[in-house]
C-alpha positions as CSV (number, residue, x, y, z in Angstrom):
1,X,-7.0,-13.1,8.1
2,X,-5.9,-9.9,8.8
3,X,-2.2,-8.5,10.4
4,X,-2.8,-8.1,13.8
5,X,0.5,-5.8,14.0
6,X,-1.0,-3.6,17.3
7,X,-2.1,0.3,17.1
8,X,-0.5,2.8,15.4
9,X,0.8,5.9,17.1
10,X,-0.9,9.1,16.2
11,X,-1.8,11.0,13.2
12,X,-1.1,14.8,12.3
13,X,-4.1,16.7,13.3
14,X,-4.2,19.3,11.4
15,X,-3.6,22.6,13.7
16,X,-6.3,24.9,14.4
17,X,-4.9,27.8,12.1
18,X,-5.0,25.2,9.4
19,X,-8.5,24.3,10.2
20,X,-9.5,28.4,10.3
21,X,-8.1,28.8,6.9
22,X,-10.1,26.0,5.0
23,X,-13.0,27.5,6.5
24,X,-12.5,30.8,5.4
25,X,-10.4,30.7,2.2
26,X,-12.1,30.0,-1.3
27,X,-11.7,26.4,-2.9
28,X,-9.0,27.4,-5.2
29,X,-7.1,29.1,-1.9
30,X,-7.6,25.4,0.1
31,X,-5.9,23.8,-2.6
32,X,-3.1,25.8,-2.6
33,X,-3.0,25.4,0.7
34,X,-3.0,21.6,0.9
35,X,-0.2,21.8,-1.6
36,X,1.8,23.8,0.8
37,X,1.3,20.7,3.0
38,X,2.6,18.6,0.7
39,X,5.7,20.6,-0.6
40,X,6.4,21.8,3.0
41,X,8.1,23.0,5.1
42,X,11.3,24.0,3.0
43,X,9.4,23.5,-0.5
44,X,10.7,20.3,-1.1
45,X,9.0,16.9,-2.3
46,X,10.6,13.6,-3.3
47,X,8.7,11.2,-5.0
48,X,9.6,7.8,-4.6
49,X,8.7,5.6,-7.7
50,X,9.0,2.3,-8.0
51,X,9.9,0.4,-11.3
52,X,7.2,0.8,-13.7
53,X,5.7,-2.4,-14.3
54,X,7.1,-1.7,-11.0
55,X,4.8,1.4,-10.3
56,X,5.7,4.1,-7.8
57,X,5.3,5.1,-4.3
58,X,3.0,7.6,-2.9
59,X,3.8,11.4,-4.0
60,X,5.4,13.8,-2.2
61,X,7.3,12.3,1.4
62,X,8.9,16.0,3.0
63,X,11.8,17.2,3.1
64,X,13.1,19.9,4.9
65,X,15.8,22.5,4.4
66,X,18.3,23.1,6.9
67,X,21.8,24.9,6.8
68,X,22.9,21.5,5.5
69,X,20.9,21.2,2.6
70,X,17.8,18.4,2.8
71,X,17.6,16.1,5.1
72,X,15.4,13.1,5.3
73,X,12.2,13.7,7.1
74,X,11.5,11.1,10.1
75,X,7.7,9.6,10.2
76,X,7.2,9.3,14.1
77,X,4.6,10.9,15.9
78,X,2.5,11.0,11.9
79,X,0.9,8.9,9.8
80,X,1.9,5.6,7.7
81,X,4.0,5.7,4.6
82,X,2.8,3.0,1.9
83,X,4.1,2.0,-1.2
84,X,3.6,-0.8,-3.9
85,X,5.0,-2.5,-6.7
86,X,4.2,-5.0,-9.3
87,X,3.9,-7.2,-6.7
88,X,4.7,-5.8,-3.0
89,X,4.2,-3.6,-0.4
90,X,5.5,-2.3,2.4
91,X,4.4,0.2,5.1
92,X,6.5,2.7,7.4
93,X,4.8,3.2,10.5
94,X,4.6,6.0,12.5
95,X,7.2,4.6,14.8
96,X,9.2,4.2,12.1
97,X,9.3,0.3,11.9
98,X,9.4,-1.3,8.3
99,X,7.1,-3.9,7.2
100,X,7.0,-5.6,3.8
101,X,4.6,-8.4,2.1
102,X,4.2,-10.1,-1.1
103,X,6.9,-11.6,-3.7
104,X,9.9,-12.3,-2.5
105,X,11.6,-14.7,-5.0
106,X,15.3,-12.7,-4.8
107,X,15.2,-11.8,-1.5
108,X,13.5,-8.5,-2.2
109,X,11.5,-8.1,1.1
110,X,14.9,-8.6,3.3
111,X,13.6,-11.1,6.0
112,X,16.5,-12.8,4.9
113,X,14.7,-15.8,2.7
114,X,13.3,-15.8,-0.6
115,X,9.9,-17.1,0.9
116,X,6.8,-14.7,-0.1
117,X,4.6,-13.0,2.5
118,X,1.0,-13.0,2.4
119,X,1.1,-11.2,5.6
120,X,3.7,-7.7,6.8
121,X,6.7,-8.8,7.8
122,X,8.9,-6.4,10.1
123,X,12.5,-5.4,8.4
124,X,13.7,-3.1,10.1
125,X,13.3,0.5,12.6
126,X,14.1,3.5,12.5
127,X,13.2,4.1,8.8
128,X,12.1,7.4,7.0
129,X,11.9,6.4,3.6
130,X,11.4,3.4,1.4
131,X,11.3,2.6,-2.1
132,X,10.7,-0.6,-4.4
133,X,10.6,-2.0,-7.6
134,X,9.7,-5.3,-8.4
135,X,12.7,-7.2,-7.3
136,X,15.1,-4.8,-4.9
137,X,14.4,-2.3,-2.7
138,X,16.4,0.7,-1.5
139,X,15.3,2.6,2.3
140,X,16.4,5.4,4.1
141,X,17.0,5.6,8.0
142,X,16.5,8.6,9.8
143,X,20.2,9.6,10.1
144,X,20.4,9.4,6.6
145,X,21.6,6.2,5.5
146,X,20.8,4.3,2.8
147,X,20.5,0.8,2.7
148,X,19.3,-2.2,-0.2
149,X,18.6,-5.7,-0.7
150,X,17.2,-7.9,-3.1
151,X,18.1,-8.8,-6.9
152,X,21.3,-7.2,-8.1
153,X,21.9,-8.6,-11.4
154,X,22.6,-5.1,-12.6
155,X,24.0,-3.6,-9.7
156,X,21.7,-1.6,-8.8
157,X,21.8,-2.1,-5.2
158,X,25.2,0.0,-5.4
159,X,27.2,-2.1,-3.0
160,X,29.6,-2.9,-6.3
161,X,28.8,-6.3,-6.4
162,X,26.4,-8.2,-8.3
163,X,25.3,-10.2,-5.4
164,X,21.9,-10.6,-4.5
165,X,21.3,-9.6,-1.2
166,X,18.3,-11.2,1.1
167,X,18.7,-8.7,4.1
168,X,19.4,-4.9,4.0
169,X,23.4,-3.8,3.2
170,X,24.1,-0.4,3.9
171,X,25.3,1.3,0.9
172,X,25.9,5.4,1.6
173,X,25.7,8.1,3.8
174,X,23.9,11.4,3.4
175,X,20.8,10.5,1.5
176,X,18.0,12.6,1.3
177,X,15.6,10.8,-0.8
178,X,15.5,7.8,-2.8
179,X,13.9,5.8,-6.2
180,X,14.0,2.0,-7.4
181,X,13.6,1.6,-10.9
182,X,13.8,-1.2,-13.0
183,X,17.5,-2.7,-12.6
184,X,18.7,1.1,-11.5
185,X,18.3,3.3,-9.1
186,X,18.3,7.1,-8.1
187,X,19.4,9.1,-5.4
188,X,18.9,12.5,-4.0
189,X,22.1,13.2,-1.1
190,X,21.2,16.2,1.3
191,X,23.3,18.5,-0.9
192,X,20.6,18.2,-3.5
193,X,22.7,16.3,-6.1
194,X,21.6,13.3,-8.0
195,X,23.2,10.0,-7.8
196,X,22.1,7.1,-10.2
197,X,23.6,3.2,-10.8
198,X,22.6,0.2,-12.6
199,X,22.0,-0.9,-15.5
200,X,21.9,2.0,-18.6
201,X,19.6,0.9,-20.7
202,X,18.2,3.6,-22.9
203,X,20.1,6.1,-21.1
204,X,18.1,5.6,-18.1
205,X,20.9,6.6,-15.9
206,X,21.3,10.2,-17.8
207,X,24.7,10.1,-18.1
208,X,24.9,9.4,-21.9
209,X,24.7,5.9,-23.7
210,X,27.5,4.3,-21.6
211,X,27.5,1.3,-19.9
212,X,25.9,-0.3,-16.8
213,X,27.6,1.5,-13.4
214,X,27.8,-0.3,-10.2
215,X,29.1,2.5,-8.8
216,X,27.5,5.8,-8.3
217,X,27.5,8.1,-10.9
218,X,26.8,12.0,-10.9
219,X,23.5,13.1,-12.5
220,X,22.8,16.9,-11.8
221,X,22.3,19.6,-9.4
222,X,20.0,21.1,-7.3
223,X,17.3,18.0,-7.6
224,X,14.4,18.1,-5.2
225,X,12.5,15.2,-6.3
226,X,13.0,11.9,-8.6
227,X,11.0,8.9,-10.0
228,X,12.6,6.0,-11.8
229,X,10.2,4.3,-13.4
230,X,10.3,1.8,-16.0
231,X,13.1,2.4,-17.8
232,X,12.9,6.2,-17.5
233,X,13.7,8.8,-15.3
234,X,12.2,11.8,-14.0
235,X,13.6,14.4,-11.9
236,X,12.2,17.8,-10.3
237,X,14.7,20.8,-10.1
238,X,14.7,23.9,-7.3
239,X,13.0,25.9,-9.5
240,X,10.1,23.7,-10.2
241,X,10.8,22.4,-13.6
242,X,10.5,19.1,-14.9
243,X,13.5,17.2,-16.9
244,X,13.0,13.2,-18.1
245,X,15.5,11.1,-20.2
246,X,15.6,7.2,-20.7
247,X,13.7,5.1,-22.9
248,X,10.6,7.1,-24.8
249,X,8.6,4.3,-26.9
250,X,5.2,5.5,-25.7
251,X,5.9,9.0,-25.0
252,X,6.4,8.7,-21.4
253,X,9.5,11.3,-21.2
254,X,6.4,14.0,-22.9
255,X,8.9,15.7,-25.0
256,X,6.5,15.3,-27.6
257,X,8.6,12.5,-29.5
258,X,9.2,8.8,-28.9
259,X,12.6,9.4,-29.2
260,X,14.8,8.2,-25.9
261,X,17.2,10.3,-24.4
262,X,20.5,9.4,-22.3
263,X,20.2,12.8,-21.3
264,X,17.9,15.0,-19.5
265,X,15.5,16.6,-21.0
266,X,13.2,19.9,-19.8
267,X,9.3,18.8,-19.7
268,X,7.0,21.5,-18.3
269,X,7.9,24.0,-15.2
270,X,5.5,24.3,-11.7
271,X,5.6,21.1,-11.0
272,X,5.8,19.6,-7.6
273,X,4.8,16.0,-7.6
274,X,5.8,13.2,-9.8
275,X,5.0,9.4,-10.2
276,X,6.4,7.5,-13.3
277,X,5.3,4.0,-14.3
278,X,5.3,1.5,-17.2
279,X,5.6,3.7,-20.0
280,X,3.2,6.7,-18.5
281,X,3.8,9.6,-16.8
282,X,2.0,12.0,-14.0
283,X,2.1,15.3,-12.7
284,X,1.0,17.8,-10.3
285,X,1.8,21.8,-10.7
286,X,1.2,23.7,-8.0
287,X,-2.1,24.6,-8.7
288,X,-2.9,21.5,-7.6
289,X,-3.8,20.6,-11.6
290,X,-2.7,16.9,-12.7
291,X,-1.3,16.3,-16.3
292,X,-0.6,12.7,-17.4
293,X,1.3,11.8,-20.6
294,X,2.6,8.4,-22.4
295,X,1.0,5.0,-22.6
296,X,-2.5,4.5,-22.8
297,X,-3.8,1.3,-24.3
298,X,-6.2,0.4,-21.0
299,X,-7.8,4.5,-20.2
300,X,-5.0,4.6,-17.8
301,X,-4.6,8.3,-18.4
302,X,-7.8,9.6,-17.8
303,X,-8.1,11.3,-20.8
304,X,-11.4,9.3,-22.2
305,X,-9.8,7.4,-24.9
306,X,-6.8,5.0,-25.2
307,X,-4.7,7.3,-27.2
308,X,-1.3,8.0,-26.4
309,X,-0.2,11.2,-25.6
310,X,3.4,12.1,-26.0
311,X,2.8,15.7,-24.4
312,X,1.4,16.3,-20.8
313,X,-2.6,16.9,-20.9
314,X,-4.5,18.1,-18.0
315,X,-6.9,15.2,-17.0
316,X,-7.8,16.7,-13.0
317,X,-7.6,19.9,-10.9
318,X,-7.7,20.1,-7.1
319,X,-5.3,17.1,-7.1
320,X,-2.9,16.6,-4.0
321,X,-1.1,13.2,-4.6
322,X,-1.3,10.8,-7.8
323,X,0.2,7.2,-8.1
324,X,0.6,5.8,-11.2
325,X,0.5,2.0,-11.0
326,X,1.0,-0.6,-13.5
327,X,-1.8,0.0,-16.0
328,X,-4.2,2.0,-13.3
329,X,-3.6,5.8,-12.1
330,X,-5.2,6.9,-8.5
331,X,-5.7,10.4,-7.0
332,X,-6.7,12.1,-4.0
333,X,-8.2,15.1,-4.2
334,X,-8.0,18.5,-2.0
335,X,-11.4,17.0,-0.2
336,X,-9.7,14.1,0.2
337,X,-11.9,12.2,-1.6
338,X,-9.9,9.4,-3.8
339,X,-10.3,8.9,-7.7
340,X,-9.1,5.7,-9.9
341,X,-8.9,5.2,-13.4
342,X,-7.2,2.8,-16.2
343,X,-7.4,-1.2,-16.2
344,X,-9.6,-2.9,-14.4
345,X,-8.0,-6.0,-14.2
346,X,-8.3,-8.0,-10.5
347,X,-10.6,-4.9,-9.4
348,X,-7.6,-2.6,-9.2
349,X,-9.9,0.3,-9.4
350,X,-11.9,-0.3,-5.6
351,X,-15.3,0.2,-7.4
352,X,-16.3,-3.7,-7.5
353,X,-16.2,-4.3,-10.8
354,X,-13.3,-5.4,-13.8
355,X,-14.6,-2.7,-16.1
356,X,-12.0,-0.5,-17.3
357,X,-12.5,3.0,-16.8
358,X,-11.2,5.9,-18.9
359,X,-12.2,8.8,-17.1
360,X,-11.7,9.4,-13.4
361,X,-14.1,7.7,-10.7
362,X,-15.0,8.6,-7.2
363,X,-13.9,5.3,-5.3
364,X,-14.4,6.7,-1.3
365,X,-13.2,9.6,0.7
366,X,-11.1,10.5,3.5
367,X,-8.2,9.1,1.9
368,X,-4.6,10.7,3.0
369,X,-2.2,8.8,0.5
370,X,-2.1,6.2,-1.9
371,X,-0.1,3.5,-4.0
372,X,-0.9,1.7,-7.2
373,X,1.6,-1.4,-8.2
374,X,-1.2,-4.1,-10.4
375,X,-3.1,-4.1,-6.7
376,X,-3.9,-1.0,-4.6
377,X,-2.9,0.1,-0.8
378,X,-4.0,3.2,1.0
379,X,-4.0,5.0,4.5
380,X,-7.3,6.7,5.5
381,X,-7.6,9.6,7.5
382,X,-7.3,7.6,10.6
383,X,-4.1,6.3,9.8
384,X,-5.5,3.0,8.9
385,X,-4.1,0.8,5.6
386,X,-6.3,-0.6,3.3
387,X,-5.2,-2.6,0.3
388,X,-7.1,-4.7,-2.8
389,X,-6.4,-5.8,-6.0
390,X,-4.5,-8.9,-7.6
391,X,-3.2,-10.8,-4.9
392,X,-1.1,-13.7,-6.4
393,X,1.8,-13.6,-4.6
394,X,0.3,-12.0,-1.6
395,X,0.8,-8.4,-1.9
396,X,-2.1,-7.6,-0.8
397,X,-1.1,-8.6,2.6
398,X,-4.5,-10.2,4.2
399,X,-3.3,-13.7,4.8
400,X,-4.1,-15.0,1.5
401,X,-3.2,-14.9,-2.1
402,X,-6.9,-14.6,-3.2
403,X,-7.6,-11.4,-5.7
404,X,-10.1,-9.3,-4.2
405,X,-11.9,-6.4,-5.4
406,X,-13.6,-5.0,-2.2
407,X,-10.9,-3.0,0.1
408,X,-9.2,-5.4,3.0
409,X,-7.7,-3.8,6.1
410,X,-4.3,-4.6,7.1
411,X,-3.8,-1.7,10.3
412,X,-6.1,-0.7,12.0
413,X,-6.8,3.0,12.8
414,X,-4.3,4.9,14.7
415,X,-4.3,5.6,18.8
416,X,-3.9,9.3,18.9
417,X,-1.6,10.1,22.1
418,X,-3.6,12.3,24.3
419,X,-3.1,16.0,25.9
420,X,-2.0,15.6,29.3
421,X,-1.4,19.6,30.0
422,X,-1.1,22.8,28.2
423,X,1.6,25.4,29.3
424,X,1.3,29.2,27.8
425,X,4.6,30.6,27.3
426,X,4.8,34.0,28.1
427,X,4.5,35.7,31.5
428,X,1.4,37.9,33.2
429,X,2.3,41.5,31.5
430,X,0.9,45.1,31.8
431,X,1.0,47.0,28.1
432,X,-0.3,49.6,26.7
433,X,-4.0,50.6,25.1
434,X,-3.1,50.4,21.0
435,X,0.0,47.0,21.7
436,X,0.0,44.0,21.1
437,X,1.6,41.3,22.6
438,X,2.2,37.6,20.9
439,X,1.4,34.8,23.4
440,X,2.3,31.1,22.5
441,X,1.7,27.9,24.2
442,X,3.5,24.1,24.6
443,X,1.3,21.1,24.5
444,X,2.1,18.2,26.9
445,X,3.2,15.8,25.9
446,X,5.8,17.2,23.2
447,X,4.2,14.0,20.9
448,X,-0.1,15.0,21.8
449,X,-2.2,13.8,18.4
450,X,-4.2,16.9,18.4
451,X,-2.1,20.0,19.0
452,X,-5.2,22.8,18.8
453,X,-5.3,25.9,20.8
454,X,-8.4,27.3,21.8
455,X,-7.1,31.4,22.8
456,X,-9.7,33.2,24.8
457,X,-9.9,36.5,26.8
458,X,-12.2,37.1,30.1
459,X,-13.2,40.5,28.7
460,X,-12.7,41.2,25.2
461,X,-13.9,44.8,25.7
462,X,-10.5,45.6,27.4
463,X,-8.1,43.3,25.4
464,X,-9.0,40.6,22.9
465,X,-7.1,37.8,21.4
466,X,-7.1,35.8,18.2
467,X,-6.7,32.2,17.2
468,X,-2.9,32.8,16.6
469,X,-2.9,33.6,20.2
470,X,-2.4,37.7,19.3
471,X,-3.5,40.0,21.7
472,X,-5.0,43.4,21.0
473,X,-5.0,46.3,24.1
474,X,-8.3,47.9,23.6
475,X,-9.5,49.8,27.1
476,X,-7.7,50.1,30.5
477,X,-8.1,47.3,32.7
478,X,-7.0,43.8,34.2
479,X,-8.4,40.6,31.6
480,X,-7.2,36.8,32.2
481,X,-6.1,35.3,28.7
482,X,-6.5,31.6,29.1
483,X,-5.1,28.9,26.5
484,X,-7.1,26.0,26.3
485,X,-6.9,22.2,24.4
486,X,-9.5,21.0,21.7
487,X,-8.6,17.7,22.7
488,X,-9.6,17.5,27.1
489,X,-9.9,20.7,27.8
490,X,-6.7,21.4,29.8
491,X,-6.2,25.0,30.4
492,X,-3.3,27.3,31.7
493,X,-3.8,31.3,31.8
494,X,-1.8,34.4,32.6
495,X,-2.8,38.2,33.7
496,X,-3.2,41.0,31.3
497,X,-2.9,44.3,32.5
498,X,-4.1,47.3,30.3
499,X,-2.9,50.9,30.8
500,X,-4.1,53.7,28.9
501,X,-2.0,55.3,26.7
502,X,-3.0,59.1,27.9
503,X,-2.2,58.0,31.6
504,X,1.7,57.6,31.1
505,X,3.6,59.7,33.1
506,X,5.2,63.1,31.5
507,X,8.3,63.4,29.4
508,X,11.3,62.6,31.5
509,X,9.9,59.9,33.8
510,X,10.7,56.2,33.4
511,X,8.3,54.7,31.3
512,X,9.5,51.0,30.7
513,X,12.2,48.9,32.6
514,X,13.8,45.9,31.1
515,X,15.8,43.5,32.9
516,X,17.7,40.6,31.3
517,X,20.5,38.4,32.4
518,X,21.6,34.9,31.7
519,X,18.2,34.5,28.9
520,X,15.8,35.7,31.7
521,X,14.6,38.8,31.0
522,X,11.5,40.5,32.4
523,X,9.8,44.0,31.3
524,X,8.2,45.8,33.7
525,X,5.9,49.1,32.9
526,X,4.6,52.1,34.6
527,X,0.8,52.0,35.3
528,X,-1.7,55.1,35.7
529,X,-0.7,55.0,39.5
530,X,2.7,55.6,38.5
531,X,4.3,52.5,39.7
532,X,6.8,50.8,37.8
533,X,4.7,46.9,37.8
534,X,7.0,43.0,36.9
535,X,5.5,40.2,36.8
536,X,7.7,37.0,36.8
537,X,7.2,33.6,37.7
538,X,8.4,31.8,40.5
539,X,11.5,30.3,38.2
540,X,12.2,33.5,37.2
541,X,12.6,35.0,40.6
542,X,14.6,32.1,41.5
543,X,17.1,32.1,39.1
544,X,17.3,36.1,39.4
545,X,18.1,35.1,43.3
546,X,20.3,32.6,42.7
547,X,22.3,34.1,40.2
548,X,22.5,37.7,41.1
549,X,24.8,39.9,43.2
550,X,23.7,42.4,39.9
551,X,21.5,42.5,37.4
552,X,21.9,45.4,34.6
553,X,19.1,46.4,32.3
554,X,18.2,49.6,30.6
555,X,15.6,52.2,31.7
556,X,13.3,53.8,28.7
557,X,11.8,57.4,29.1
558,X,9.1,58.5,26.6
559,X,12.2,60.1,24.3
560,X,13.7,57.2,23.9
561,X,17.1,58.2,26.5
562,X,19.0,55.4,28.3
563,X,20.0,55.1,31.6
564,X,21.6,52.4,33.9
565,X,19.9,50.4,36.7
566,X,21.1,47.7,39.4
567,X,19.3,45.4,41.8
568,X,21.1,44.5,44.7
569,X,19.9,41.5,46.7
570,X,19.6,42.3,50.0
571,X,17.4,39.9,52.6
572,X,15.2,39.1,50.1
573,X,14.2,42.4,49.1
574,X,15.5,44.8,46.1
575,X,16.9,48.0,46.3
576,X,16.7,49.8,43.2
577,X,19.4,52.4,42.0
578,X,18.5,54.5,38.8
579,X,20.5,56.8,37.2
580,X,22.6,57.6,33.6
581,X,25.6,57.2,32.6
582,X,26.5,60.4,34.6
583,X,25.7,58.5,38.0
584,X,23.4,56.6,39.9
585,X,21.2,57.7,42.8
586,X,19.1,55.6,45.1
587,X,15.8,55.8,47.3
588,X,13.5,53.0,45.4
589,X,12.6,49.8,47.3
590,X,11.3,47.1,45.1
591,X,9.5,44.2,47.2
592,X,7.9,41.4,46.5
593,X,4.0,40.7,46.8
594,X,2.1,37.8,47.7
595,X,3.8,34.0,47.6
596,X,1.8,32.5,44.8
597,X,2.7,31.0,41.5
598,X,3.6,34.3,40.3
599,X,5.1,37.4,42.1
600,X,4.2,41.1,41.3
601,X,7.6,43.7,41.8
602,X,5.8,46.7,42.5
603,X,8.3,50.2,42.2
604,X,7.1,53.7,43.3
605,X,8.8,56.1,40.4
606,X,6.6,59.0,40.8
607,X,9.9,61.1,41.7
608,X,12.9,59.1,39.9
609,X,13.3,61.4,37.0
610,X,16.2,60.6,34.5
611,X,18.8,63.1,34.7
């Protein structure tokens, strides 16, 4: 039976700009792209790993870079996070609930019993990250705390105790990202630093050969992304490179050897996703090319044999987000189209059969991210989670604990929030043939699914505007830009006047007013009738009526001099005064035309030269 856990909120349409570019940008140039997805919005990714038999969550959860450093990215209003382990998973949803199924022995899924789940059970809210290994797992809240639970023979829960915990404990402040390994664990805080604790085995913590820490201990600087996996470490720097240290008996630190390392060692450079499991290693560089390295006994790294490699090889290109899992590696491609690879066993792979493969296979497409523990879990395109695979203690999460190899869904596909109404920014404005002006829109409401903008001009002869919402002055003239949704159609517009360039009055008349007081600030310009033309909005007019005995602005002639002007409020009409520094002199009436959603100043400056 399936989790009937009620819709999701919406997914992240892509924006229209986005859409534009992967129609008219080559292959290679969408990749990039996509990658720039990924990485966003600051250039940072986190991995979260799990412990390698204890595989790894999905690649690449954002980050962003503020003043403060990085900051842990909240999931509402997008799609799911999912992760597995050897046996669990879990799910973030878009509304930043936790939910967790399958083994639960120690306490592990924090429900506060050691009773397994064949079903998602809800943890907790207002999560932005999570992380497991087999038996403890560590999650993130949006304000940056970090809380654990499960086994803690070793610590590695990082309350200093050795007491396992069956429902989340809060153990820091400040954490930007995080990754349970096997008995350890890693942490990124929002000053980029690494943190690690647990047990030391091999020099998995990379502090040196000491002992166990159930305390947190410092690792490096200037860490953007980490993995634990089993018994190993890896860790992506600021600059892109790649450093591992930790236990090395299959080559799964690549350094070439099968030597460990309490210490970190530098791998490869570009790098900007990372997933480490039992004994194997993967890698995206930033041209979206995937490199795999370590244990290989089952095809699990794609290479066509069951060779080891101690070095990273390339296996993919055009690859956005790899999972390694227990002794199976997945992919998703720039296409979106999903790829699976390795042992076989319990129909890991999705393709419907137990025969290993040791070369990539195309499984199904629109696939957004994936995890790989010794079963599978995904979220398609629609923000729905699918999951298959072994299913003993329940990880799969369909009711049962019956392996299957044919894809189950446990969510069903997301409910996008709709547009209500579409708001353009910027007011009605006269400018000159040659401008430009930059027009922007809000989206109602601030949480709308699809967030498109369809720009469009009545007459594109006289001024034309791009999807970016630029607009081009071409030929004199009056032209209505409207914005308009993809998703219902809602529409708002605003006037564009044109003036030719030639038909601007002579040197030493008032070609441009601006007006700005209190963050409203309007711009009024002289047209080839040689008025002096606003256009506000009603708010506009309000608060300059509200507000103002005096407004001050500056007055523009053709060289650039400066003057002063005032508006005086006088029974709701203007008077305006224009003069330099020298003095002021008056004689110019402004007044107000028409009562409708916007008002038009009009000023007659045929005569008000600047002295």
């Amino acid at each position: 039976m399936k989790a009937e856990l009620g819709n999701l909120s919406a997914l992240r349409y892509k924006t229209h700009e986005e859409r534009k570019f992967m129609k008219k940008h080559t292959k290679k140039s969408l990749l990039a792209f996509m990658l720039s997805i990924i990485i966003v919005m600051s250039g940072f990714t986190v991995v979260f790993a799990n412990e390698a038999e204890y595989a790894n969550d999905e690649v690449a959860a954002l980050l962003e870079m503020g003043i403060d450093g990085i900051s842990p990215v909240s999931l509402s209003g997008q799609r799911p996070f999912i992760t597995a382990s050897d046996h669990r998973s879990a799910a973030i949803l878009p509304d930043g609930s936790l939910w967790i199924w399958g083994y639960n022995n120690l306490g592990q899924l924090g429900d506060g019993t050691n009773i397994d789940r064949n079903t998602p059970v809800k943890i907790m809210d207002d999560v932005a990250q999570v992380s497991l290994s087999n038996n403890h797992t560590m999650a993130i809240k949006n304000d940056g705390s970090l809380w654990a639970w499960g086994r803690n023979l070793r610590a590695e829960l990082g309350d200093g105790t050795v007491t396992n915990r069956h429902s989340p404990v809060f153990i820091m402040d400040n954490v930007a990202s995080v990754s349970a390994g096997n008995q350890f664990t890693m942490v990124i805080k929002s000053d980029g630093s690494l943190w690690a604790w647990g047990t030391n085995t091999g020099g998995v913590l990379g502090i040196g050969t000491g002992p166990s820490s159930p305390n947190p201990v410092f690792v490096m600087d200037n860490v953007t992304s980490v993995s634990a996996g089993d018994q190993f470490t890896m860790a992506i720097k600021s600059d892109g490179s790649l450093w591992a240290w930790g236990v090395n008996s299959s080559g799964q630190l690549g350094d070439g050897t099968t030597t460990a390392s309490p210490y970190p060692v530098k791998i490869m450079d570009d790098v900007v996703s990372i997933s480490g499991s039992t004994q194997r290693s993967a890698a995206i560089k930033s041209d979206g090319s995937l490199w795999v390295w370590g244990r290989n006994n089952s095809g699990q790294l794609g290479d066509g044999t069951t060779t080891n490699r101690l070095s990273p090889i390339r296996v993919m290109n055009d690859v956005v987000s790899v999972s390694a899992g227990i002794n199976h590696t997945m992919a998703i491609r720039s296409d979106g189209s999903l790829w699976t690879w390795g042992s076989n066993q319990n129909g890991r792979l999705g393709d419907g059969t137990l025969i290993n493969r040791h070369n990539p296979i195309e499984i199904m497409d629109g696939v957004v991210s994936v995890s790989a523990g010794n079963h599978s879990i995904l979220v398609k395109s629609d923000g729905s989670i699918w999951a298959w695979g072994n299913n003993g203690y329940g990880q799969v999460g369909d009711g049962t604990s019956t392996t299957t190899r044919d894809p189950v869904m446990l969510f069903g596909p997301t409910q996008a929030t709709p547009v209500t109404g579409i708001t353009i920014d910027q007011l009605s404005q006269t400018i000159f043939t040659g401008e430009t002006t930059q027009l922007s829109a809000t989206i109602q409401p601030l949480d709308a699914a699809n967030k498109n903008i369809i720009w469009s001009s009545s007459n594109n002869a006289i001024a034309a505007i791009d999807d970016n919402g630029l607009v081009t002055a071409i030929a004199a003239g009056v032209v209505t830009i409207t914005a308009a949704t993809e998703d219902s159609n809602h529409t708002d517009s605003i006037t564009i006047t044109v003036v030719d360039e030639t038909s601007t009055p002579d040197q030493g008349h008032i070609r441009s007013i601006t007006i700005a007081k209190d963050n409203v600030q309007i711009v009024g310009r002289t047209n080839s009738n040689g008025e002096l033309v606003f256009n506000i909005t009603q708010q506009q007019f309000d608060m300059l009526q509200d507000n103002l005995g005096w407004v001050r602005g500056y007055i523009t002639d053709i060289d650039a001099s400066h003057g002063h002007i005032t508006f005086t409020n006088i029974h709701g009409s203007w008077e305006l005064e224009v003069g330099d520094e020298a003095g002021f002199f008056t004689g110019h009436t402004v007044f107000i035309q028409g009562f409708n959603r916007e008002y038009t100043i009009v000023v007659n400056i045929n005569d008000a030269s600047i002295l």
